[in-house]
CHARMM-style PDB file with segment names, atoms N, HN, CA, C and O in Angstrom:
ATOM      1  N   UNK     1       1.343  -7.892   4.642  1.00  0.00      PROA
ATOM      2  CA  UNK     1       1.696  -6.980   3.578  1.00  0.00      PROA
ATOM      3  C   UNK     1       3.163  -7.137   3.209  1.00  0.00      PROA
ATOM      4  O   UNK     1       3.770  -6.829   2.184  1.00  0.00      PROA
ATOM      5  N   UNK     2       3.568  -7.725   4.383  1.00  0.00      PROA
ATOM      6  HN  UNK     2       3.075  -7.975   5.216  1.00  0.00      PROA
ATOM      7  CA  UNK     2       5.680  -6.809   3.955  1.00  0.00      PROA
ATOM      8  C   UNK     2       5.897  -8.737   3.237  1.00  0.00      PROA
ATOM      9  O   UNK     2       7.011  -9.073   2.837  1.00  0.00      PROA
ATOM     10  N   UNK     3       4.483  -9.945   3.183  1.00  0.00      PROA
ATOM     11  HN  UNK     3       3.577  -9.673   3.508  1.00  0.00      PROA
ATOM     12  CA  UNK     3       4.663 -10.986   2.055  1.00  0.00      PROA
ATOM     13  C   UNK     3       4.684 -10.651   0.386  1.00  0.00      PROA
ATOM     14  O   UNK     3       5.267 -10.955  -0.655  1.00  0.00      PROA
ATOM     15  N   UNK     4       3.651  -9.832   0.904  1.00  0.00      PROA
ATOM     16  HN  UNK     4       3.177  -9.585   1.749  1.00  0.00      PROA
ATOM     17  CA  UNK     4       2.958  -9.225  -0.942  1.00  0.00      PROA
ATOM     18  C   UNK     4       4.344  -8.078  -1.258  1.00  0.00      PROA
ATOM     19  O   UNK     4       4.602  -8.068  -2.461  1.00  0.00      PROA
ATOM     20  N   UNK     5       4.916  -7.490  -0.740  1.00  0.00      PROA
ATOM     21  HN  UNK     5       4.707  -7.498   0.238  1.00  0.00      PROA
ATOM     22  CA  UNK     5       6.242  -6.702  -0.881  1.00  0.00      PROA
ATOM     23  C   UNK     5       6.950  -7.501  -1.286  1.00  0.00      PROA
ATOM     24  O   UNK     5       7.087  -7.448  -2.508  1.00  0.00      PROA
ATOM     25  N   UNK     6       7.763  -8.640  -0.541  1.00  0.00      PROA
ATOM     26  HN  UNK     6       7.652  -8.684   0.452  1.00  0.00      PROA
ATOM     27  CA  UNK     6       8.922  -9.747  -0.905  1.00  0.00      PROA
ATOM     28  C   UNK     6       8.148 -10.081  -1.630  1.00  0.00      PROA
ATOM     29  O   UNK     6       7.944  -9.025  -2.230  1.00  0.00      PROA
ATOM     30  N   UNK     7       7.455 -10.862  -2.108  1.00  0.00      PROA
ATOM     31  HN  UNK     7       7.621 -11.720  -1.621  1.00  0.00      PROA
ATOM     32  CA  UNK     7       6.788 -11.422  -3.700  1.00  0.00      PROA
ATOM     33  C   UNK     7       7.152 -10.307  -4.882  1.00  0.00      PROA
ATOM     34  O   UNK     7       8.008 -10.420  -5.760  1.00  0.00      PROA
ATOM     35  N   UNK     8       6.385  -9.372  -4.677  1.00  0.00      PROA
ATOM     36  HN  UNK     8       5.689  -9.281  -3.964  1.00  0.00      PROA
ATOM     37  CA  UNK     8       6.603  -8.374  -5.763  1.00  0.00      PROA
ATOM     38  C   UNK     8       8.287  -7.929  -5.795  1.00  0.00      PROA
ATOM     39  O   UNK     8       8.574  -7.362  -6.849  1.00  0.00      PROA
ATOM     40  N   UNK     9       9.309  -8.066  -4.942  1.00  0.00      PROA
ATOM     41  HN  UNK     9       9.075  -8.526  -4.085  1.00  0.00      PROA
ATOM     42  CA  UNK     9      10.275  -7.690  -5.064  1.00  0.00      PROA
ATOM     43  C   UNK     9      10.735  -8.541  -5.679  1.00  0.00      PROA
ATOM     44  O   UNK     9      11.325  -8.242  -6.717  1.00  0.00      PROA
ATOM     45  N   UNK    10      10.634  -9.954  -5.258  1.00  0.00      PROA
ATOM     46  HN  UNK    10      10.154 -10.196  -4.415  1.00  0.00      PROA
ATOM     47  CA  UNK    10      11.043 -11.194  -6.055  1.00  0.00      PROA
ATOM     48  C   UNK    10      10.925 -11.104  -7.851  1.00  0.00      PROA
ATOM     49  O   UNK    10      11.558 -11.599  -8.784  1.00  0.00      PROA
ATOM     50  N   UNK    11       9.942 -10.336  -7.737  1.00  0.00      PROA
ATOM     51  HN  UNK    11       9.428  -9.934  -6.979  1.00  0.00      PROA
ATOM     52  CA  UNK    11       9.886 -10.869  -9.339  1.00  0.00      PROA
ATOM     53  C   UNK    11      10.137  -9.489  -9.954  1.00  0.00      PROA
ATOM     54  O   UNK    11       9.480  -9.097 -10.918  1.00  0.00      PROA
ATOM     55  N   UNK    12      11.063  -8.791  -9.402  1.00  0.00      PROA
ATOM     56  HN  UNK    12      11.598  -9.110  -8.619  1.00  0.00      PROA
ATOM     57  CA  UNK    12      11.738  -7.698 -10.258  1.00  0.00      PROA
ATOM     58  C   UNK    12      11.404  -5.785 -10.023  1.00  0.00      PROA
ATOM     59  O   UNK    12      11.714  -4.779 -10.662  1.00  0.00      PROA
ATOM     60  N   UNK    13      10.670  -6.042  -8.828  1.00  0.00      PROA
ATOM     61  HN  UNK    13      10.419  -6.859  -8.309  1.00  0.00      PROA
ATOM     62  CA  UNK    13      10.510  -4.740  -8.926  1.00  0.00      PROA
ATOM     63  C   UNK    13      11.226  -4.288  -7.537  1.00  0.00      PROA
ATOM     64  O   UNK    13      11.333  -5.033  -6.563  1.00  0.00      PROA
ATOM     65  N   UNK    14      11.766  -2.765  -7.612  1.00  0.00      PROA
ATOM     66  HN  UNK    14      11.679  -2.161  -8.404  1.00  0.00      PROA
ATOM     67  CA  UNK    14      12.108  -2.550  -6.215  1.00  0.00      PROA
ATOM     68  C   UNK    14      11.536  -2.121  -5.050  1.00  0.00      PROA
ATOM     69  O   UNK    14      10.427  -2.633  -5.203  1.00  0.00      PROA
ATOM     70  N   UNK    15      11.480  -1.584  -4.047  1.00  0.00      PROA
ATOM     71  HN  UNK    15      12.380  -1.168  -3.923  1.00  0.00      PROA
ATOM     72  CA  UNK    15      10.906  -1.786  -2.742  1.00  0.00      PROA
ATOM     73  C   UNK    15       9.756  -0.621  -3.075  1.00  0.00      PROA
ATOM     74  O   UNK    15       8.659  -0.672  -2.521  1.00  0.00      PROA
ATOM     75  N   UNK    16      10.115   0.485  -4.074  1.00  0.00      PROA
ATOM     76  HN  UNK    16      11.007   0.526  -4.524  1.00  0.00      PROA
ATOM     77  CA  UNK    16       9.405   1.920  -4.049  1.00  0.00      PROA
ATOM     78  C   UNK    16       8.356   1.279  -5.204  1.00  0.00      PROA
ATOM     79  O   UNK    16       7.138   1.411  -5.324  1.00  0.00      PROA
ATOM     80  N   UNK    17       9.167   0.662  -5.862  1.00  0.00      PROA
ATOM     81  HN  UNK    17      10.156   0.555  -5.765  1.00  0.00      PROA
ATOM     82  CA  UNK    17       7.838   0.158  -7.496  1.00  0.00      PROA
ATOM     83  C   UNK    17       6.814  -0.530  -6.535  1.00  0.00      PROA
ATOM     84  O   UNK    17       5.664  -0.091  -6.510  1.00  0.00      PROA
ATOM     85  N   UNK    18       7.247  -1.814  -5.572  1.00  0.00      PROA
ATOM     86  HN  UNK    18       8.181  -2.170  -5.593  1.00  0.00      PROA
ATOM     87  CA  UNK    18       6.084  -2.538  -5.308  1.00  0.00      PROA
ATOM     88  C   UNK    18       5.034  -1.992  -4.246  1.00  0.00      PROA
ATOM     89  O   UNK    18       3.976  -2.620  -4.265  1.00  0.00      PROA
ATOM     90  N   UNK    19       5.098  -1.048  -3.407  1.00  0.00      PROA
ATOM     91  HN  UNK    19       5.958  -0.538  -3.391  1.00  0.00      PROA
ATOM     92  CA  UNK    19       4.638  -0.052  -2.849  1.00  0.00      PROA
ATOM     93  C   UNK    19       3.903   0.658  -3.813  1.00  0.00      PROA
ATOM     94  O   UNK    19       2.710   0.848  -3.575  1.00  0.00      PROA
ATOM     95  N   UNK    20       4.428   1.122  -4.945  1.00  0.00      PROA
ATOM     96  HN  UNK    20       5.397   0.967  -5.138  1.00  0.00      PROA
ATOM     97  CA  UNK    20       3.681   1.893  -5.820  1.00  0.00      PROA
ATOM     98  C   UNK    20       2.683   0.661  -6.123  1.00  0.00      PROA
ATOM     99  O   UNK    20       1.642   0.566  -5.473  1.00  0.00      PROA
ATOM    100  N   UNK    21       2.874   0.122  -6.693  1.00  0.00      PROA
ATOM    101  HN  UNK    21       3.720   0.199  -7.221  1.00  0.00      PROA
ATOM    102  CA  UNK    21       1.906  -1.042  -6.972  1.00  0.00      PROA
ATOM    103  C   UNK    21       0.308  -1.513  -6.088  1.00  0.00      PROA
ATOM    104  O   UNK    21      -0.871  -1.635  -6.419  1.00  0.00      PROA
ATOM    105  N   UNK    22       1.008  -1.648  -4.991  1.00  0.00      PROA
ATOM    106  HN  UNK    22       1.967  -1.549  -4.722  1.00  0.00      PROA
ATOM    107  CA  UNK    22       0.130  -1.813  -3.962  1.00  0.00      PROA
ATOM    108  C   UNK    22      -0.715  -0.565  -4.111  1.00  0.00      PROA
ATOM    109  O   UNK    22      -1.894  -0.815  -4.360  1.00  0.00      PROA
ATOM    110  N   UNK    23      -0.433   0.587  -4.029  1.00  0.00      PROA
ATOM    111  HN  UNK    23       0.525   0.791  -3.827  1.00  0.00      PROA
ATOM    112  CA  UNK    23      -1.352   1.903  -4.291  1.00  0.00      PROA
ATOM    113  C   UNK    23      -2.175   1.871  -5.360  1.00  0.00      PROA
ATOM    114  O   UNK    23      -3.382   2.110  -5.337  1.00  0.00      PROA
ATOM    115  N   UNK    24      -1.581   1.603  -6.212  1.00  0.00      PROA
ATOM    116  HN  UNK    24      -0.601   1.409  -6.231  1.00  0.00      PROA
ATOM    117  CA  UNK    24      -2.762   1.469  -7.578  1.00  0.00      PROA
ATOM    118  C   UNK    24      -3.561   0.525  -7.609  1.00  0.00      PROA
ATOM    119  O   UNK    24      -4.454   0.437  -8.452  1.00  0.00      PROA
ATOM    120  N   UNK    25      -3.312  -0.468  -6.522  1.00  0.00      PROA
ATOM    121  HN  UNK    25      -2.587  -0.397  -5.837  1.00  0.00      PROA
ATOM    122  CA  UNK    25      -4.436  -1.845  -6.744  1.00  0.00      PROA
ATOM    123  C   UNK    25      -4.871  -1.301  -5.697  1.00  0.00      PROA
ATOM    124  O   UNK    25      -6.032  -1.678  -5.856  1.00  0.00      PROA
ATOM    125  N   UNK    26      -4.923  -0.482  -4.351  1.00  0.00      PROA
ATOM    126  HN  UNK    26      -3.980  -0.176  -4.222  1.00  0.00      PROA
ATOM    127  CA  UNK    26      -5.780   0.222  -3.443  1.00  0.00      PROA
ATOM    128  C   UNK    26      -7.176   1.248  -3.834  1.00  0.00      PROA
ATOM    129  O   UNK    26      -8.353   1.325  -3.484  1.00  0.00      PROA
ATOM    130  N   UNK    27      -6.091   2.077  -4.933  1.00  0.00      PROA
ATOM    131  HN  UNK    27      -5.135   2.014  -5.218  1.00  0.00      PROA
ATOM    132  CA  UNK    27      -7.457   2.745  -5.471  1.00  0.00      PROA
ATOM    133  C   UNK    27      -7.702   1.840  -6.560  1.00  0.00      PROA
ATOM    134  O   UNK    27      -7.181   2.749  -7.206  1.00  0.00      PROA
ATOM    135  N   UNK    28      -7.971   0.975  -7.385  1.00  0.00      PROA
ATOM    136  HN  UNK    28      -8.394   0.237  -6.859  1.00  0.00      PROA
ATOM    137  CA  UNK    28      -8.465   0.406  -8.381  1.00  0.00      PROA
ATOM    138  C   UNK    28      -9.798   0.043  -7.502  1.00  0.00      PROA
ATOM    139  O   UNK    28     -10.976   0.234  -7.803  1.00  0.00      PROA
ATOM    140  N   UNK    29      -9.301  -0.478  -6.447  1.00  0.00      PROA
ATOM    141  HN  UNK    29      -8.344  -0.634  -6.203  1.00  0.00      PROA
ATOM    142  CA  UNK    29     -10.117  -1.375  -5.553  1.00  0.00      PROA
ATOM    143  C   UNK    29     -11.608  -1.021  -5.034  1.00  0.00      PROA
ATOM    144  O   UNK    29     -12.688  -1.607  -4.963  1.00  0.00      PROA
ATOM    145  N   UNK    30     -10.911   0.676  -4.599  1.00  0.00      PROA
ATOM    146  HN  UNK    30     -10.033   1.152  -4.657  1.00  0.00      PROA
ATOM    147  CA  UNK    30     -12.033   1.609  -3.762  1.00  0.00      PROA
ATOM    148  C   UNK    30     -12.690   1.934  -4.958  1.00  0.00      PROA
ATOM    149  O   UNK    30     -13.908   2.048  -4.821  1.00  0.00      PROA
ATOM    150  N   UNK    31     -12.183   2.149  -6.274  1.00  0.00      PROA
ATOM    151  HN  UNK    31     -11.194   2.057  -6.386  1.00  0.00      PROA
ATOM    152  CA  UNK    31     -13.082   2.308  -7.406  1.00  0.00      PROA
ATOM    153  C   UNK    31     -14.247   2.016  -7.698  1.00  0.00      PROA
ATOM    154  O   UNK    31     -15.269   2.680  -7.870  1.00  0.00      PROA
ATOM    155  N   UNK    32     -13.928   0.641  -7.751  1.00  0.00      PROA
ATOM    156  HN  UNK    32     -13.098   0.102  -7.611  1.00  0.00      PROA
ATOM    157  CA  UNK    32     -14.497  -0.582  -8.003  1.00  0.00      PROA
ATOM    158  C   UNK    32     -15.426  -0.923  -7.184  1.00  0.00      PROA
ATOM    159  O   UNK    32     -16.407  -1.557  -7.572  1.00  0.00      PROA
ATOM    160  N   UNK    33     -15.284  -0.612  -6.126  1.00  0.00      PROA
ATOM    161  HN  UNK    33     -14.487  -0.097  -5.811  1.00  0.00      PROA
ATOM    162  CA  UNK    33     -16.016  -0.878  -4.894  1.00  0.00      PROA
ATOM    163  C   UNK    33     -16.654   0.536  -3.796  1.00  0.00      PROA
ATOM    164  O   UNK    33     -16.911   0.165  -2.651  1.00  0.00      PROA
ATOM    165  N   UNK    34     -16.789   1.361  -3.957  1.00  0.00      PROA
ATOM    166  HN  UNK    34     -16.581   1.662  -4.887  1.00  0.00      PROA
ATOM    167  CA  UNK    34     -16.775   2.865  -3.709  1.00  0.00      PROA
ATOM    168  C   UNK    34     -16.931   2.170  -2.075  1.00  0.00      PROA
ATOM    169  O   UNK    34     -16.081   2.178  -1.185  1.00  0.00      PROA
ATOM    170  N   UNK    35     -18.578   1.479  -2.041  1.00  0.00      PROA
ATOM    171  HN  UNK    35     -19.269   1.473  -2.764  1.00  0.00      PROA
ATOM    172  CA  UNK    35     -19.232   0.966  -0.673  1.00  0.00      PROA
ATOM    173  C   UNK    35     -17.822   0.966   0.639  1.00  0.00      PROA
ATOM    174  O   UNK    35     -17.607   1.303   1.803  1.00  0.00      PROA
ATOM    175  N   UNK    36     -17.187   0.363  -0.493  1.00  0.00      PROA
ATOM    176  HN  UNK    36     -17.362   0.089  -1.439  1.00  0.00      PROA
ATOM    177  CA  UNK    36     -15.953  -0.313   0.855  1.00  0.00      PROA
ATOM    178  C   UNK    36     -14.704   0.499   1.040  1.00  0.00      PROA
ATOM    179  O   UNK    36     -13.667   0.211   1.636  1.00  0.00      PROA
ATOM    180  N   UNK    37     -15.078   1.670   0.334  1.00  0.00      PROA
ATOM    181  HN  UNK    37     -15.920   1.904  -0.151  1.00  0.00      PROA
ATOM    182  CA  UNK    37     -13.684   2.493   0.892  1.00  0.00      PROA
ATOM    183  C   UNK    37     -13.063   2.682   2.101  1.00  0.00      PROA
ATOM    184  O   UNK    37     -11.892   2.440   2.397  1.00  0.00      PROA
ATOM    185  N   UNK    38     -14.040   3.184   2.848  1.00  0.00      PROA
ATOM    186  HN  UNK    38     -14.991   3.380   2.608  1.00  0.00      PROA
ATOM    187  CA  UNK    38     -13.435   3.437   3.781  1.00  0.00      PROA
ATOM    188  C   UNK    38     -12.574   1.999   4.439  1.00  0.00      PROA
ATOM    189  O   UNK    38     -11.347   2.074   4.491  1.00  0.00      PROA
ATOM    190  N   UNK    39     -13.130   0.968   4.831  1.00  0.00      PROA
ATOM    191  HN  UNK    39     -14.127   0.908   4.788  1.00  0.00      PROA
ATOM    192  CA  UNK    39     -12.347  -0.565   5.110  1.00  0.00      PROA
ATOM    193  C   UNK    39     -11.312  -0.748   4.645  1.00  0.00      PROA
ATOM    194  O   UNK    39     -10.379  -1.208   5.304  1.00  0.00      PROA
ATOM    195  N   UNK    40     -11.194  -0.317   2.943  1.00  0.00      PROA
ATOM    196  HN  UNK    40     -11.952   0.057   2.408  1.00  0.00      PROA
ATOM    197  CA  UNK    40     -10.515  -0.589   2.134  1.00  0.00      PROA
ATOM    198  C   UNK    40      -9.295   0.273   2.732  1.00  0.00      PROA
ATOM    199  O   UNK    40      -8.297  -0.303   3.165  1.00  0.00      PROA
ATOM    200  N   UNK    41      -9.411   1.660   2.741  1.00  0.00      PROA
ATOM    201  HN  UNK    41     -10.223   2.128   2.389  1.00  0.00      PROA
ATOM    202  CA  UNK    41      -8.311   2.687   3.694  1.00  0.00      PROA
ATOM    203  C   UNK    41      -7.783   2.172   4.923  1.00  0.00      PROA
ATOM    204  O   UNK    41      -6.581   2.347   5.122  1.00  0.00      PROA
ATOM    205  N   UNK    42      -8.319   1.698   5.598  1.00  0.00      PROA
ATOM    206  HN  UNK    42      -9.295   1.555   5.436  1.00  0.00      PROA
ATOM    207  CA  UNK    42      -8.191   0.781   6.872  1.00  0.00      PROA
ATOM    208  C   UNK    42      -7.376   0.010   6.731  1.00  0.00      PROA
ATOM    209  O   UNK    42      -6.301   0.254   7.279  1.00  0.00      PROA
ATOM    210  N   UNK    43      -7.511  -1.237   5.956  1.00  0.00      PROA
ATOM    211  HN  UNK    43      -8.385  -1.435   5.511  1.00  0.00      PROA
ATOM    212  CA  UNK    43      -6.991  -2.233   5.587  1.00  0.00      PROA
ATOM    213  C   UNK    43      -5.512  -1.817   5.183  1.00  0.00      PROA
ATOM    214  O   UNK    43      -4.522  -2.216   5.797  1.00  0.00      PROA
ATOM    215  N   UNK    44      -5.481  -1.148   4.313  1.00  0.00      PROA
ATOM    216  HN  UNK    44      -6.285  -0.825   3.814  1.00  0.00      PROA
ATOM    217  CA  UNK    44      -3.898  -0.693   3.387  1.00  0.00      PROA
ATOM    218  C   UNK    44      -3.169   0.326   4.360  1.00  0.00      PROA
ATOM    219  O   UNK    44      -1.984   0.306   4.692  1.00  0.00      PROA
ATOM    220  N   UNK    45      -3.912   0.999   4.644  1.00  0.00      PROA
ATOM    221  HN  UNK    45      -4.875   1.015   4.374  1.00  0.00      PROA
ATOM    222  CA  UNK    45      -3.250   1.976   5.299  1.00  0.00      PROA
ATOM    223  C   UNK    45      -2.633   1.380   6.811  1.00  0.00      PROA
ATOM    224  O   UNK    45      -1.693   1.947   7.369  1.00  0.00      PROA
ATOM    225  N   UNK    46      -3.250   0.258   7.336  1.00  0.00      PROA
ATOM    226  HN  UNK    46      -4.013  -0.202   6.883  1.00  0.00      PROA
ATOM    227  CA  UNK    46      -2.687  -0.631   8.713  1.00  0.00      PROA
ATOM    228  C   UNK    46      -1.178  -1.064   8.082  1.00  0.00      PROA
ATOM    229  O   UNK    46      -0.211  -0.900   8.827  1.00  0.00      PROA
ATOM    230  N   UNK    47      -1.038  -1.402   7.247  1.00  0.00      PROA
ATOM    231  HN  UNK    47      -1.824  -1.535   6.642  1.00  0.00      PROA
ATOM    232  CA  UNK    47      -0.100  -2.022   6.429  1.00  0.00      PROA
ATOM    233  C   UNK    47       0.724  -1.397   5.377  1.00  0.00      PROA
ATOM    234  O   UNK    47       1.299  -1.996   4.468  1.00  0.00      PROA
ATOM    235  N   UNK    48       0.716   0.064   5.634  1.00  0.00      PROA
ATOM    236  HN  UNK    48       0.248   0.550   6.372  1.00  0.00      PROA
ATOM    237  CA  UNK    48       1.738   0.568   4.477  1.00  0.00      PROA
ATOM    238  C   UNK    48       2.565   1.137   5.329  1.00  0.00      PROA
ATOM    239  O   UNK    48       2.292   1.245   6.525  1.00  0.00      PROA
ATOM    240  N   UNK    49       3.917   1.657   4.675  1.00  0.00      PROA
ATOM    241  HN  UNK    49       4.139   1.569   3.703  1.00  0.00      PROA
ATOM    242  CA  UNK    49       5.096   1.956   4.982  1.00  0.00      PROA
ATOM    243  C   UNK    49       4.874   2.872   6.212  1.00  0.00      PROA
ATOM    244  O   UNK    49       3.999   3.698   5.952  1.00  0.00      PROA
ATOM    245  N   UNK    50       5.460   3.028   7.689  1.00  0.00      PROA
ATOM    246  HN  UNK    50       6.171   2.357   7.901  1.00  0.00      PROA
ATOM    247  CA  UNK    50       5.352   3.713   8.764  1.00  0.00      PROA
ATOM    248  C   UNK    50       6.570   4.746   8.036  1.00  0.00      PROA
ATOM    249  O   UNK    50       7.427   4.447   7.205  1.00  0.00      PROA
ATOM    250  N   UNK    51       6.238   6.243   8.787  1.00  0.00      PROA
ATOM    251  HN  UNK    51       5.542   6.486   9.462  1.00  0.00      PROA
ATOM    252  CA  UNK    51       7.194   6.971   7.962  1.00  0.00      PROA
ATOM    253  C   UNK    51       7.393   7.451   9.542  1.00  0.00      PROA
ATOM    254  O   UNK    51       6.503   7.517  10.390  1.00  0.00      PROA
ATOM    255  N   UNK    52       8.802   7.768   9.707  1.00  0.00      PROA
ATOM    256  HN  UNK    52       9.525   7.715   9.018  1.00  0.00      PROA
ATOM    257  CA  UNK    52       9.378   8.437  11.180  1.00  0.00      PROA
ATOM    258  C   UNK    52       8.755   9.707  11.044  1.00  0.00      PROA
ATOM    259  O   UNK    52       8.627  10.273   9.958  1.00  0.00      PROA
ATOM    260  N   UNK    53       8.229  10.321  12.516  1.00  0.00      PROA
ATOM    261  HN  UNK    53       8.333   9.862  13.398  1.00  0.00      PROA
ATOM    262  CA  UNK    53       7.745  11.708  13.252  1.00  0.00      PROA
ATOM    263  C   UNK    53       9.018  12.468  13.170  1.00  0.00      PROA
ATOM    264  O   UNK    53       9.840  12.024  13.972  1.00  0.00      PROA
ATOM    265  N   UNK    54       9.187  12.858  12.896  1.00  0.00      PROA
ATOM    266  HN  UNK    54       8.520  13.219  12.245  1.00  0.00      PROA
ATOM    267  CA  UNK    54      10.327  14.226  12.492  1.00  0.00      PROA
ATOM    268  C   UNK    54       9.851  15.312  13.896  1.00  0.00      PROA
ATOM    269  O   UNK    54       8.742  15.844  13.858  1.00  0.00      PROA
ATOM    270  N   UNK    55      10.614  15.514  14.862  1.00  0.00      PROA
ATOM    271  HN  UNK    55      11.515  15.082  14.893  1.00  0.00      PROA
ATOM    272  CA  UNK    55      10.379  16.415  15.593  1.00  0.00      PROA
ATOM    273  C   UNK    55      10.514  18.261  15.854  1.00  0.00      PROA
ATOM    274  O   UNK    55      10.209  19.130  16.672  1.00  0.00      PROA
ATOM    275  N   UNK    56      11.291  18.052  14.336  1.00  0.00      PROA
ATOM    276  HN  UNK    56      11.539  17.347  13.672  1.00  0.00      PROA
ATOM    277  CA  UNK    56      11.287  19.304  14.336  1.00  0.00      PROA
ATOM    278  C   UNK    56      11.333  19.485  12.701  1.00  0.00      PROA
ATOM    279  O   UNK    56      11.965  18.846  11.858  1.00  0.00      PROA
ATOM    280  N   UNK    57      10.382  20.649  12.562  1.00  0.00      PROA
ATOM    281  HN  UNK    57       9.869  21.167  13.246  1.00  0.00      PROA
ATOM    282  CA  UNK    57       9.166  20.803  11.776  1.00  0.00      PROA
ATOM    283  C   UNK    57      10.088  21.372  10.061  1.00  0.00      PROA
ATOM    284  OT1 UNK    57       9.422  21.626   9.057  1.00  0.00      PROA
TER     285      UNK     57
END
């Protein structure tokens, strides 16, 4: 995933656009494909941005 990021950054977008990007071709995908959602969640979600545990609330 963090290839398809540097590609998309390469050609002009910044780190939050190509992330956004990736999201809209996630759900286009599950759309398109309802059967394979859940995989499809699997798949993207193994591979999208880790966000830090904040320990206090």
């Amino acid at each position: 995933m963090q290839d398809l990021i540097a590609r998309l950054m390469a050609e002009g977008l910044t780190e939050q656009q190509a992330y956004k990007a990736i999201e809209i071709i996630k759900n286009f995908t599950k759309e398109k494909f309802p059967l394979f959602s859940g995989p499809i969640d699997k798949l993207f979600d193994k591979y999208a941005p880790k966000t830090e545990d904040d320990f206090m609330p």
